[in-house]
C-alpha positions as CSV (number, residue, x, y, z in Angstrom):
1,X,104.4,96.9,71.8
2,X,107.4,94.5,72.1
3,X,108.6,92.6,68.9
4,X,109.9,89.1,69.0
5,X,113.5,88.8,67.3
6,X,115.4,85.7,66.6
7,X,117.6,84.2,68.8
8,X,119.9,83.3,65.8
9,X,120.2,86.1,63.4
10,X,118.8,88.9,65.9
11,X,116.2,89.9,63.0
12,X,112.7,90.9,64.4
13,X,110.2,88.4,63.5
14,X,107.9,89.5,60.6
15,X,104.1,87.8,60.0
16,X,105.0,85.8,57.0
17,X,108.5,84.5,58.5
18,X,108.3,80.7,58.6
19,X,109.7,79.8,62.1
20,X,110.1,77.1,65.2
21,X,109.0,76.6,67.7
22,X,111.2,74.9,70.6
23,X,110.4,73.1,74.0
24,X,111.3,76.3,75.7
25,X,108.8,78.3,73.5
26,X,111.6,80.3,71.9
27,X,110.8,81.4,68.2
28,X,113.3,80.6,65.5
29,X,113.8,81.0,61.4
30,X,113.5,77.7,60.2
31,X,116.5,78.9,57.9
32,X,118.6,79.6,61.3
33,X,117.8,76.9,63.3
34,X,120.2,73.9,63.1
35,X,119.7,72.3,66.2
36,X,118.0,68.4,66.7
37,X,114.3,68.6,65.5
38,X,112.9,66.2,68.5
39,X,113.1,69.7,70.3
40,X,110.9,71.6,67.9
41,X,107.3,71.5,69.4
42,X,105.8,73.5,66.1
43,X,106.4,75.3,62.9
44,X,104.5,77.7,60.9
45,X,104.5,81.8,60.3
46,X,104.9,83.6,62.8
47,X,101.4,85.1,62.7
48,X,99.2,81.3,62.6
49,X,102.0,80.3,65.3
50,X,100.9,83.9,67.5
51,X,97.4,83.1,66.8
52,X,97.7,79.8,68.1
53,X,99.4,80.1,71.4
54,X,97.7,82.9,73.4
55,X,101.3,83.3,74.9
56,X,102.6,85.1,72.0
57,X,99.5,87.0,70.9
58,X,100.9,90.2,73.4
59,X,103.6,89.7,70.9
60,X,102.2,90.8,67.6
61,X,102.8,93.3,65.7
């Protein structure tokens, strides 16, 4: 199964990591991401974010 990392510190996504998520449907730690917040679509954990966009449940780990 493939694991999503971040984009920012390279660190594979764990359940309870609080992240973004961007325009582009990129994942990122909300402690890594420093870029405008009008291009954050959504923020949660990982897994309620995985469970929410059917996109990312092949994701999970």
């Amino acid at each position: 199964m493939l694991k999503i990392h971040c984009p920012i510190c390279r660190n594979v996504l764990q359940e309870t990591d609080v992240v973004l998520l961007d325009i582009i449907n990129t994942l990122i730690h909300v402690r890594c991401y420093t870029g405008p917040y009008d291009l954050i679509t959504d923020k949660g954990t990982y897994k309620e974010l995985s469970e929410k966009y059917s996109f990312l449940q092949e994701f999970v780990h």
